[in-house]
C-alpha positions in Angstrom: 101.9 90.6 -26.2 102.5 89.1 -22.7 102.8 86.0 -21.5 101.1 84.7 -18.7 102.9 84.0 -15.8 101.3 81.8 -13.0 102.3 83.5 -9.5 103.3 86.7 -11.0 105.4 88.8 -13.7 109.0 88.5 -13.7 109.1 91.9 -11.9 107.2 90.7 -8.8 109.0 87.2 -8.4 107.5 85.5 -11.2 109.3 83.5 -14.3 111.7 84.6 -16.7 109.9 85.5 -20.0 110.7 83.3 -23.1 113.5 84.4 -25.1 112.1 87.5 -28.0 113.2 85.4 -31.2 111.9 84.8 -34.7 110.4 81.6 -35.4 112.9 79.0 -37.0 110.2 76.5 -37.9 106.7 76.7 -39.6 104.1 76.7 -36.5 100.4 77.5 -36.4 99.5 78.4 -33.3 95.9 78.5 -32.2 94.8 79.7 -28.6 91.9 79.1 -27.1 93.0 79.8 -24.0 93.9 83.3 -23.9 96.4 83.0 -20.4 98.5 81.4 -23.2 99.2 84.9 -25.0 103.0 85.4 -25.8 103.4 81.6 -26.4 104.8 82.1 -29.7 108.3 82.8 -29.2 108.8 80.0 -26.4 107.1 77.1 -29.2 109.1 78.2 -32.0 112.1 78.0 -29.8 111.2 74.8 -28.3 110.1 73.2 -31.6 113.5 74.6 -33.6 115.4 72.9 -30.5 113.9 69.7 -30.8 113.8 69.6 -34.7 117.5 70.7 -34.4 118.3 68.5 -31.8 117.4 65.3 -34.3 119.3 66.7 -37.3 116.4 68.3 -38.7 116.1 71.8 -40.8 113.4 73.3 -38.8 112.3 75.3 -41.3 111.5 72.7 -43.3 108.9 71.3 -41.2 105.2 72.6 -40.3 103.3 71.6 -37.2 100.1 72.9 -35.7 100.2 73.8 -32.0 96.3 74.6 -29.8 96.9 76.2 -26.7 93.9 75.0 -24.8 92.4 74.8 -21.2 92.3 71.6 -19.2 88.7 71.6 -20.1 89.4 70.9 -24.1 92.4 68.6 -23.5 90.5 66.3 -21.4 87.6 66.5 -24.2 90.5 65.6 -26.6 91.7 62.6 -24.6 88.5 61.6 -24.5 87.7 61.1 -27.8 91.1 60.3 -28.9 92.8 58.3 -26.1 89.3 57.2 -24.2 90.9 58.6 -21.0 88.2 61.2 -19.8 91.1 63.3 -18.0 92.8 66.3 -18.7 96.8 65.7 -19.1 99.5 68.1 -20.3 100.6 68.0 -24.1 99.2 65.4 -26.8 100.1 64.7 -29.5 98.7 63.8 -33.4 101.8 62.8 -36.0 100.6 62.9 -39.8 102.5 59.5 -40.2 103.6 56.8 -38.5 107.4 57.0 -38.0 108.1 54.9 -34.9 110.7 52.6 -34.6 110.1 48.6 -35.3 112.7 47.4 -32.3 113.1 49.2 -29.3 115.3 51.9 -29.1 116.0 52.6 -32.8 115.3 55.7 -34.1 112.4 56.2 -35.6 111.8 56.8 -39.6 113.0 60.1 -40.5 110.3 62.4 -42.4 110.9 62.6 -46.2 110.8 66.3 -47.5 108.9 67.6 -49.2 106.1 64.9 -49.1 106.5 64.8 -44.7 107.2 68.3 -44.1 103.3 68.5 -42.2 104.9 66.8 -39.2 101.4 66.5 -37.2 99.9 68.1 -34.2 100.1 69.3 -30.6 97.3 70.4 -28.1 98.9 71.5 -24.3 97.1 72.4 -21.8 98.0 76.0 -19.5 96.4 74.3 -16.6 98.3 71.3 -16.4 101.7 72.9 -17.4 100.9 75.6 -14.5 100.2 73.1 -11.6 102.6 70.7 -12.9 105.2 72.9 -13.3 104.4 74.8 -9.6 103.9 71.3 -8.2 107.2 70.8 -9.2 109.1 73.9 -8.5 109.7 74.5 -12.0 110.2 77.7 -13.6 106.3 77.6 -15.9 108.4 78.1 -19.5 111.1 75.5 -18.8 108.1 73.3 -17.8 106.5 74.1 -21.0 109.5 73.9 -23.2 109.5 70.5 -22.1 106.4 69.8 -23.0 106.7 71.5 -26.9 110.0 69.0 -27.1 108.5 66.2 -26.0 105.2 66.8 -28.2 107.6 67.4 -30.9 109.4 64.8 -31.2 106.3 62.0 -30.6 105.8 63.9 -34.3 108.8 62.4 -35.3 107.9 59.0 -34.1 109.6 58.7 -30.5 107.4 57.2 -28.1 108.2 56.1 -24.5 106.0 53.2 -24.1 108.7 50.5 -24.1 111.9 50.9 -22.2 114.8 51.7 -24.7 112.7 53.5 -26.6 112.0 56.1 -23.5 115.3 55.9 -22.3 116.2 57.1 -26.3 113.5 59.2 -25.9 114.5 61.2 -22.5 117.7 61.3 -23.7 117.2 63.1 -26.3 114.8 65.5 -24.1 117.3 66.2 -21.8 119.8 67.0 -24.2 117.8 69.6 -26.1 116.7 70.8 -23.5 120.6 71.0 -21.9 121.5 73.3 -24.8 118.5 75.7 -24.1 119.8 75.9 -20.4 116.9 74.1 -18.9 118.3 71.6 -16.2 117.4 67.8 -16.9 113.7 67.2 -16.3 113.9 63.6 -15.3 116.7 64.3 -12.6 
């Protein structure tokens, strides 16, 4: 399989493909969207990162991943957020795990009872202007994205301050140890 590269295939100028590697944690991947073919190796990557990054055996853990459209993620955040837009990754955890005072970590999953961790819908449409808009390599953009989506799973949220700041920390240094540069700088 290939991955689909907006502006091109790594031979003609356009991103570096994800890293070949087994997946490290349980993912079920569903694509809709069929541009998102090859996303396997990059979400199992990005989701062993993230669950890694927290202290987390990511083979322990099972998440569901859709690869969607902007079409079905704005259907989505419809009926699930009431915001009749598309956006770029979302998010359903299978328990709530955030933290009571902001900026604590949030409530570890308990194995075996929490090892469904939740799900994630991201949309190629939003990840490819996004990521263009931004000058930002498309899989770095999307890595992002599968850490962020993650680890809402595990309860981290950026609605109030310290918990984002925890929160973006935490993103950036993941993502630091997968060499993608820090996405807030």
């Amino acid at each position: 399989m290939a991955f689909k590269y907006p502006g091109g295939s790594p031979k003609d100028g356009g991103q570096r493909p994800p890293e070949p590697m087994p997946l490290s944690s349980h993912i079920d991947i569903l694509i809709e969207d069929p541009r998102w073919e090859g996303l396997t190796p990059l979400a199992g990557r990005a989701v062993a990162a993230a669950l890694e990054g927290v202290g987390l055996e990511p083979t322990s853990f099972e998440i569901s991943l859709l690869a969607c459209d902007d079409v079905r993620i704005a259907k989505l955040n419809e009926d699930f957020r009431q915001k009749g837009q598309p956006t770029n990754v979302l998010s359903w955890p299978s328990d709530e795990r955030g933290a009571m005072a902001d900026g604590e970590m949030p409530v570890p999953p308990q194995l075996p009872m929490d090892a469904e961790l939740g799900d994630i819908a991201i949309s190629y449409d939003t990840c490819a202007r996004e990521a263009a808009e931004a000058g930002k390599p498309f899989e770095d953009h999307v890595t992002h994205l599968l850490v962020h989506g993650t680890l809402h799973l595990l309860g981290f949220d950026h609605i109030r301050d310290r918990d984002a700041a925890l929160m973006e920390g935490l993103e950036t240094e993941i993502l630091g140890k997968l060499d993608i540069p820090d996405p807030y700088s």
